[in-house]
Backbone as JSON Lines, residues from 0, in Angstrom:
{"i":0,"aa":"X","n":[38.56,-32.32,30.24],"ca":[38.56,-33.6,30.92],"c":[38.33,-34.71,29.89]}
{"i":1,"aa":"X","n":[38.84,-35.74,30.09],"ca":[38.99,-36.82,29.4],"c":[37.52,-37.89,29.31]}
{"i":2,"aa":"X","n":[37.33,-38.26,28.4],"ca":[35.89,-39.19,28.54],"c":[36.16,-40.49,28.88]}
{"i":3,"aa":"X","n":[36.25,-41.02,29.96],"ca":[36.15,-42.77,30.56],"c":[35.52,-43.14,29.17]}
{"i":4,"aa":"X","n":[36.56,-44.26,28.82],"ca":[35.95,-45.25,27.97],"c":[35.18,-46.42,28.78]}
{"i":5,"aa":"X","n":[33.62,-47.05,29.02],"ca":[33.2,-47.99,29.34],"c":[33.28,-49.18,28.68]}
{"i":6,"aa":"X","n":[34.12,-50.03,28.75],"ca":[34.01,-51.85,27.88],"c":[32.96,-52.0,28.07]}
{"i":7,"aa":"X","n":[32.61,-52.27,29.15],"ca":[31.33,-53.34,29.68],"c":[30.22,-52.48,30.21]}
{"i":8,"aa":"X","n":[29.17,-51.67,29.22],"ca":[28.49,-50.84,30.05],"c":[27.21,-51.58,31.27]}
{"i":9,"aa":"X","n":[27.16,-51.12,32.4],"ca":[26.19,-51.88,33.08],"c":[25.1,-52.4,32.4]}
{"i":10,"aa":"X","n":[24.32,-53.52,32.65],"ca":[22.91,-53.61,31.84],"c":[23.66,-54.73,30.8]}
{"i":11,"aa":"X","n":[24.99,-54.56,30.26],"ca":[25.54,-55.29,28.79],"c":[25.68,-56.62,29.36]}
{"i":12,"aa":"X","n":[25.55,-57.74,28.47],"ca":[26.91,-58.74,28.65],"c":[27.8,-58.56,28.26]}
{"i":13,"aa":"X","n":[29.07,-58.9,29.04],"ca":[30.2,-58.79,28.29],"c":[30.58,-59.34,26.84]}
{"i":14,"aa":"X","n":[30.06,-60.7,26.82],"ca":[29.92,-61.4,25.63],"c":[29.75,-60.11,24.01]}
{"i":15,"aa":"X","n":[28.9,-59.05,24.72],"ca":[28.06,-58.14,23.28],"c":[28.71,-56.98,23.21]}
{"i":16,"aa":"X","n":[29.8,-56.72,23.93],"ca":[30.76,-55.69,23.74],"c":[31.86,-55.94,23.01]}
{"i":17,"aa":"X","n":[33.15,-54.89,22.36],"ca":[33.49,-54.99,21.68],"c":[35.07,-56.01,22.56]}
{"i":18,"aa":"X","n":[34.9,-55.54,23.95],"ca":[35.83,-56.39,24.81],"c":[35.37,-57.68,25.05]}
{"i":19,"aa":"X","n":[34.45,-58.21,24.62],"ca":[33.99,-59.41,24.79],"c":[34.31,-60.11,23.35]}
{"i":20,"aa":"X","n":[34.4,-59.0,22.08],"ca":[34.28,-59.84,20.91],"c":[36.1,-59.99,21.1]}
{"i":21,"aa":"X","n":[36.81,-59.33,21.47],"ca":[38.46,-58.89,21.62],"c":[38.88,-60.5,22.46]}
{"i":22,"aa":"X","n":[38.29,-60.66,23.32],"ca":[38.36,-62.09,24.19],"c":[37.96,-62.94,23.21]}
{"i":23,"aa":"X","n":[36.85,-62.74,22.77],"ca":[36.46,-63.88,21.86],"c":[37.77,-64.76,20.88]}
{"i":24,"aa":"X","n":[38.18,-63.27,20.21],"ca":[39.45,-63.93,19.46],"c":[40.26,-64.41,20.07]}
{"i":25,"aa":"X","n":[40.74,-63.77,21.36],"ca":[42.11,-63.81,21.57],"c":[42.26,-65.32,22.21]}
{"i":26,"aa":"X","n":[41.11,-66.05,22.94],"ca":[40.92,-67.0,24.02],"c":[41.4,-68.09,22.99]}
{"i":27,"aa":"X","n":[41.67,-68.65,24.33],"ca":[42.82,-69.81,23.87],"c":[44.29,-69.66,24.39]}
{"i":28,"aa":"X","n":[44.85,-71.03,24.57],"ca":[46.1,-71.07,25.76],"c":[47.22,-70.18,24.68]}
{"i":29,"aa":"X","n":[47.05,-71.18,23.26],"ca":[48.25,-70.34,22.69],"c":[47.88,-69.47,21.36]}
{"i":30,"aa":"X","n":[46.9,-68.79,21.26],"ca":[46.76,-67.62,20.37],"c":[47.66,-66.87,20.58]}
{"i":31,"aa":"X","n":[47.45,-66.43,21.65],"ca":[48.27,-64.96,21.44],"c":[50.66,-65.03,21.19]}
{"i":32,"aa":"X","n":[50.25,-66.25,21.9],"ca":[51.77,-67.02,21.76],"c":[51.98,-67.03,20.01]}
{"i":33,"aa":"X","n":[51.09,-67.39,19.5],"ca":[51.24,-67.71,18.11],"c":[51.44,-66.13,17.3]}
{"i":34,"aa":"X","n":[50.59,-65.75,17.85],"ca":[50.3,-64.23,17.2],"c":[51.69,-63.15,17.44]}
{"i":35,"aa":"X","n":[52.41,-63.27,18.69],"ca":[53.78,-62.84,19.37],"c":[54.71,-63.62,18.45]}
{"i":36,"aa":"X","n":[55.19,-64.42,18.11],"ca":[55.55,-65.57,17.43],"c":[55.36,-64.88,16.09]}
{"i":37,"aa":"X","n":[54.94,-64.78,15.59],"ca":[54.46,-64.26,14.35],"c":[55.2,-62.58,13.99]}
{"i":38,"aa":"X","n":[54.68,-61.85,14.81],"ca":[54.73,-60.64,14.87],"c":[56.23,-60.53,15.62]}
{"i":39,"aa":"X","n":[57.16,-61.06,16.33],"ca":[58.42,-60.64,16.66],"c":[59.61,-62.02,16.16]}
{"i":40,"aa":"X","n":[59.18,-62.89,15.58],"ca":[60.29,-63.47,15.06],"c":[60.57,-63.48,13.53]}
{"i":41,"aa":"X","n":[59.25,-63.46,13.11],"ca":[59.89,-63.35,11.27],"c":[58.51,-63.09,10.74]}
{"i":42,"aa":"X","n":[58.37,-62.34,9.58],"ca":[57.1,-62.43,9.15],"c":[56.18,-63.22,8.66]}
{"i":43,"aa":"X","n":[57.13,-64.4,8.48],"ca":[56.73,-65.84,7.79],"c":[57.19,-67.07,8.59]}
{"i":44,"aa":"X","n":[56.34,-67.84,9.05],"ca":[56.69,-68.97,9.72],"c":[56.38,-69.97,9.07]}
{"i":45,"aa":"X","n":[56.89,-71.2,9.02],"ca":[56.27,-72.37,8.17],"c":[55.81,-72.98,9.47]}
{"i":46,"aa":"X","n":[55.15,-74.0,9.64],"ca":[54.09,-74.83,10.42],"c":[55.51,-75.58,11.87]}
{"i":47,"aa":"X","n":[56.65,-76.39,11.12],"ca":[56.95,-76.38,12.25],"c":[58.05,-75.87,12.73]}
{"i":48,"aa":"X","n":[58.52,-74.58,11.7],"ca":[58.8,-73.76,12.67],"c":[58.12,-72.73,14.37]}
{"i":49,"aa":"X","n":[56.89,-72.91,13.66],"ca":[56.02,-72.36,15.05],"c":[55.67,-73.76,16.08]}
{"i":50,"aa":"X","n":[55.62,-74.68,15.52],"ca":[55.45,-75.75,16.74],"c":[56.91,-75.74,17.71]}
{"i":51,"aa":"X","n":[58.46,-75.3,16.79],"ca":[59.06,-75.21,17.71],"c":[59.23,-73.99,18.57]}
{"i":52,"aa":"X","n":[59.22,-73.28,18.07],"ca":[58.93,-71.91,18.68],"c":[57.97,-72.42,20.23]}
{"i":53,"aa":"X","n":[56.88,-72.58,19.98],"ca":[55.67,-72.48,21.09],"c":[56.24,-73.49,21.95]}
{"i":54,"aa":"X","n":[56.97,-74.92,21.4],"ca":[57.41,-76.12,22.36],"c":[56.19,-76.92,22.97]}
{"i":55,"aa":"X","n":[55.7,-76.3,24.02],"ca":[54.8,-77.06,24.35],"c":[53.28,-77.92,23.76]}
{"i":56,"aa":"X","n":[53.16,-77.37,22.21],"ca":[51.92,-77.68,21.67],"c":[52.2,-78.55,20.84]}
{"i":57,"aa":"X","n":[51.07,-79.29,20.88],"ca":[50.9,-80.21,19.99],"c":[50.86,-80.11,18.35]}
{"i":58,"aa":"X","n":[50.89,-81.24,17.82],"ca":[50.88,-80.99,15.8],"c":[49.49,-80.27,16.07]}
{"i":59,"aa":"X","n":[48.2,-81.13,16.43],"ca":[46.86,-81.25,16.37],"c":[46.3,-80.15,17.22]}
{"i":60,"aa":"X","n":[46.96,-79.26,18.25],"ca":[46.5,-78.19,18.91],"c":[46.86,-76.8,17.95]}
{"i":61,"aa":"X","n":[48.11,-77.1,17.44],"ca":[48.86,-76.23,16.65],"c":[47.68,-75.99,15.67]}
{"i":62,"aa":"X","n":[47.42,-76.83,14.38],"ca":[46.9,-76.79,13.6],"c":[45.31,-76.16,13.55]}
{"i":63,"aa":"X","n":[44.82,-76.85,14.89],"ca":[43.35,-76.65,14.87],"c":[43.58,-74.76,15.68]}
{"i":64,"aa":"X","n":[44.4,-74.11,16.49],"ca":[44.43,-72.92,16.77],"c":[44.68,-71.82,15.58]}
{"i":65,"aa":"X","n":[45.8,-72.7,14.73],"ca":[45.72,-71.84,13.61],"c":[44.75,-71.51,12.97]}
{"i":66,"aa":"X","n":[43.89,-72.56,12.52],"ca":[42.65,-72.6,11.54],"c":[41.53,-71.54,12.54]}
{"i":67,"aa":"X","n":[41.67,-71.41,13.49],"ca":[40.98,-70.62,14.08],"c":[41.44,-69.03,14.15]}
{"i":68,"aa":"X","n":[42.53,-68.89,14.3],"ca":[42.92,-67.35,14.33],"c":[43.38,-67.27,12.34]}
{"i":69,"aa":"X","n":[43.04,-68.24,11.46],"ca":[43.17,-68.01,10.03],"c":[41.08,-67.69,9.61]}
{"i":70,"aa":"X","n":[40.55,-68.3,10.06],"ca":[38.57,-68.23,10.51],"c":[38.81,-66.24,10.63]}
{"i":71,"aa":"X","n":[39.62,-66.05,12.11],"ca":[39.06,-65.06,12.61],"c":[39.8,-63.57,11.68]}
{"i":72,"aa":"X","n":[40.22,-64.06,10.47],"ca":[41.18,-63.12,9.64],"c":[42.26,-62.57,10.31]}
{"i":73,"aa":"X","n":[43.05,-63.22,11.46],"ca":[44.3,-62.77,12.0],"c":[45.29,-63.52,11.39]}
{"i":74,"aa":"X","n":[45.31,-64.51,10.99],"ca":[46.54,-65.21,9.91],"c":[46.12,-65.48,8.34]}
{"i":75,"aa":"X","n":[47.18,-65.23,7.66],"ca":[47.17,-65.72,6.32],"c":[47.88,-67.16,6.11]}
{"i":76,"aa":"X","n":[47.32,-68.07,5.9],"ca":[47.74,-69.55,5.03],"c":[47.96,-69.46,4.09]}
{"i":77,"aa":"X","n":[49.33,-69.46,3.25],"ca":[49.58,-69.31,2.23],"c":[50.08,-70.97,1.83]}
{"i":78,"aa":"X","n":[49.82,-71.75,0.99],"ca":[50.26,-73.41,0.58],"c":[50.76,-73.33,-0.52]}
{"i":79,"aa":"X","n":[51.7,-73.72,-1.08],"ca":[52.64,-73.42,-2.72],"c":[52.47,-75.31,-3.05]}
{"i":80,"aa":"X","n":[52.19,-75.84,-3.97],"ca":[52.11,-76.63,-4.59],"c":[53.36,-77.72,-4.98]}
{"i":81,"aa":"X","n":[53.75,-77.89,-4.42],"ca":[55.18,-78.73,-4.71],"c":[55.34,-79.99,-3.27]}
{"i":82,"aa":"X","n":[56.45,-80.78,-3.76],"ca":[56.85,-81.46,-3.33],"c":[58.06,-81.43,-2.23]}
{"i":83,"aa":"X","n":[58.3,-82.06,-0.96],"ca":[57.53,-82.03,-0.62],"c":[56.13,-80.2,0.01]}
{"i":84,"aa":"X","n":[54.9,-80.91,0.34],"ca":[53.99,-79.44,0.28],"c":[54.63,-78.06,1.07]}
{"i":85,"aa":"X","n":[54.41,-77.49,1.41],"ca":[54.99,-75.97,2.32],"c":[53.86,-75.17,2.29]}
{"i":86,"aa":"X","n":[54.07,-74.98,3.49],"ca":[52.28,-73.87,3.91],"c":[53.41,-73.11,5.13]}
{"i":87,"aa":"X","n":[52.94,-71.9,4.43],"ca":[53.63,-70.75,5.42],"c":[52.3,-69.94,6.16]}
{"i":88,"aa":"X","n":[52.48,-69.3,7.61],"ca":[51.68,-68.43,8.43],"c":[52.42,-66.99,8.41]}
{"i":89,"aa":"X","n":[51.76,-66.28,8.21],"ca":[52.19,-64.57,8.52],"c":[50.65,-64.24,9.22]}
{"i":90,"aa":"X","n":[50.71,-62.87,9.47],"ca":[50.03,-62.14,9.96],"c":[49.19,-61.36,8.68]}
{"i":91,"aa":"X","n":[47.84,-61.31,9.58],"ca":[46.69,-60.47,7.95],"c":[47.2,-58.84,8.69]}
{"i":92,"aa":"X","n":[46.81,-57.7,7.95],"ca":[46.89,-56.61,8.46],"c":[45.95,-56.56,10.11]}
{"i":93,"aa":"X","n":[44.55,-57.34,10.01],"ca":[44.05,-57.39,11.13],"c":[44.68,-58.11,12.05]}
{"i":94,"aa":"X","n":[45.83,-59.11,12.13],"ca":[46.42,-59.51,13.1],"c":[47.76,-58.39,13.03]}
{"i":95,"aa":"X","n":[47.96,-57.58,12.62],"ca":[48.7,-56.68,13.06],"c":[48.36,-55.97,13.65]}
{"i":96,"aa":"X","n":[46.86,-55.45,13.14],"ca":[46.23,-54.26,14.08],"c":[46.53,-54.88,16.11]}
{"i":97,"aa":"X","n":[46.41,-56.17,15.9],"ca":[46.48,-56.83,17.63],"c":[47.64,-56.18,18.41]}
{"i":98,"aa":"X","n":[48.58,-56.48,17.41],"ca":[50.46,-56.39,18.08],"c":[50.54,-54.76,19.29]}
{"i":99,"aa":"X","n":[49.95,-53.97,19.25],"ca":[50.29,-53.06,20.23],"c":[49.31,-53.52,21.32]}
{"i":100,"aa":"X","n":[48.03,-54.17,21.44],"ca":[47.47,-54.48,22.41],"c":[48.43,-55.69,23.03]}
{"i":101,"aa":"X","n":[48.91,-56.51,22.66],"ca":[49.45,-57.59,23.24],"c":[51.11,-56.71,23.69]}
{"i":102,"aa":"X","n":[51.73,-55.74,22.86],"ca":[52.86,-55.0,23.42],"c":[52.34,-54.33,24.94]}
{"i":103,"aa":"X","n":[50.99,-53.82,24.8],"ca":[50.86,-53.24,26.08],"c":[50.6,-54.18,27.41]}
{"i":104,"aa":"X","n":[49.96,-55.53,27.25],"ca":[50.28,-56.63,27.95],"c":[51.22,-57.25,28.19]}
{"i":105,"aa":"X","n":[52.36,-57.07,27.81],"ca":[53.74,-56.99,28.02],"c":[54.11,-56.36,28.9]}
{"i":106,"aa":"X","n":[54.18,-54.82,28.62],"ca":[54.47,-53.48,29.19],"c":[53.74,-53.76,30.67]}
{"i":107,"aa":"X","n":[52.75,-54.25,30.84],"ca":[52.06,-53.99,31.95],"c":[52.76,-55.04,32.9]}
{"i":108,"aa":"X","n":[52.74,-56.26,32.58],"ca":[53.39,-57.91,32.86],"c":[54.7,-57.4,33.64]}
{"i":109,"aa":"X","n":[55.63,-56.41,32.79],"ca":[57.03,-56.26,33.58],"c":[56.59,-55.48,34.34]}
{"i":110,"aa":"X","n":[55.86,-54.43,34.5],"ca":[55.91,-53.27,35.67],"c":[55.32,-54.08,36.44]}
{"i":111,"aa":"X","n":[53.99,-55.22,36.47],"ca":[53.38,-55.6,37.46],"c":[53.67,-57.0,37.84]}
{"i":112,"aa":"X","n":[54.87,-57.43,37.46],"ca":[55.37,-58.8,37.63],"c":[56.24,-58.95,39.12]}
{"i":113,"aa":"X","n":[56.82,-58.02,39.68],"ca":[57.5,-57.73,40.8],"c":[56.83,-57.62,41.66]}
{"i":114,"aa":"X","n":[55.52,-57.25,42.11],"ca":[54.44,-57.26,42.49],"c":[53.9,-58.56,43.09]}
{"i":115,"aa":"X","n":[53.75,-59.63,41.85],"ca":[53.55,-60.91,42.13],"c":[54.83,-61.64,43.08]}
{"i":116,"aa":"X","n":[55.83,-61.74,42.52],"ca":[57.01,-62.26,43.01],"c":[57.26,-61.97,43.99]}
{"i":117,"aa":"X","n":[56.74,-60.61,44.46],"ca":[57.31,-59.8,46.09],"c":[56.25,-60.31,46.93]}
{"i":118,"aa":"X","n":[55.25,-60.75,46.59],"ca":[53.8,-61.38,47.19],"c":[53.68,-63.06,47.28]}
{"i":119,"aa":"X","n":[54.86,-63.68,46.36],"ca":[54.79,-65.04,46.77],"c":[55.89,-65.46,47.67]}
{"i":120,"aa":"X","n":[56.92,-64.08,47.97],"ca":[57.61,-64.53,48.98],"c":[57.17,-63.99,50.55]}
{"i":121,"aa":"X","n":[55.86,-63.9,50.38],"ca":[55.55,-63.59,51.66],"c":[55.27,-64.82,52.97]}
C-alpha cells in the first residue's frame, strides 16, 4: 500500500510546510505565466519580449515580478554591457525543477475545464 503524502499536517500552518513555501513562490497573478513563458517559448527571453508575450502586464509589474522570481533563484538575469543595454531572462535549473508541476496544472485544467463550462451553462 501506498503512503498518503500529508502537505498540511493537522496542528501545521500551512504557511510552515513545504506547500506553503511552493505558494510562497509561485503567488502572484503572473509568475507562473512568466515561468510557462520561459519554459515553452524559448530559453531566452529579453524583457520585452516577455511583456509581449504576457500582454496584459505592465513595464513596472513585469520588472518588479521578475526581480522576485530572480530573489527566489527561479530566473537568471543575465545584462551584457553595450549599447543600446540587453538583459536577457532564462530559467535557473530551480525554475526548471517547477515546469512539471505547472505541466500537471495544465493536465488537470483540460480534464477539469469541461466540468466548469458544463456547470456555467446550467
Amino acid at each position: 500500500m501506498e503512503k498518503e503524502i500529508i502537505c498540511v499536517p493537522p496542528g501545521i500552518s500551512p504557511e510552515d510546510t513545504g506547500f506553503g513555501y511552493t505558494l510562497s513562490v509561485l503567488n502572484g497573478k503572473y509568475k507562473m505565466i512568466i515561468l510557462y513563458w520561459l519554459a515553452q517559448y524559448k530559453p531566452v527571453l529579453r524583457f520585452n519580449e516577455l511583456q509581449r508575450c504576457v500582454r496584459t502586464i505592465s513595464y513596472k509589474t513585469l520588472s518588479s515580478t521578475l526581480k522576485e522570481l530572480e530573489k527566489d533563484g527561479l530566473v537568471l538575469r543575465e545584462e551584457y554591457p553595450q549599447i543600446p543595454p540587453k538583459v536577457e531572462y532564462s530559467l535557473t535549473a530551480r525554475g526548471r525543477s517547477l515546469i512539471p508541476v505547472l505541466n500537471m496544472m495544465c493536465e488537470w485544467g483540460e480534464l477539469h475545464r469541461e466540468f466548469t463550462d458544463s456547470a456555467d451553462g446550467l
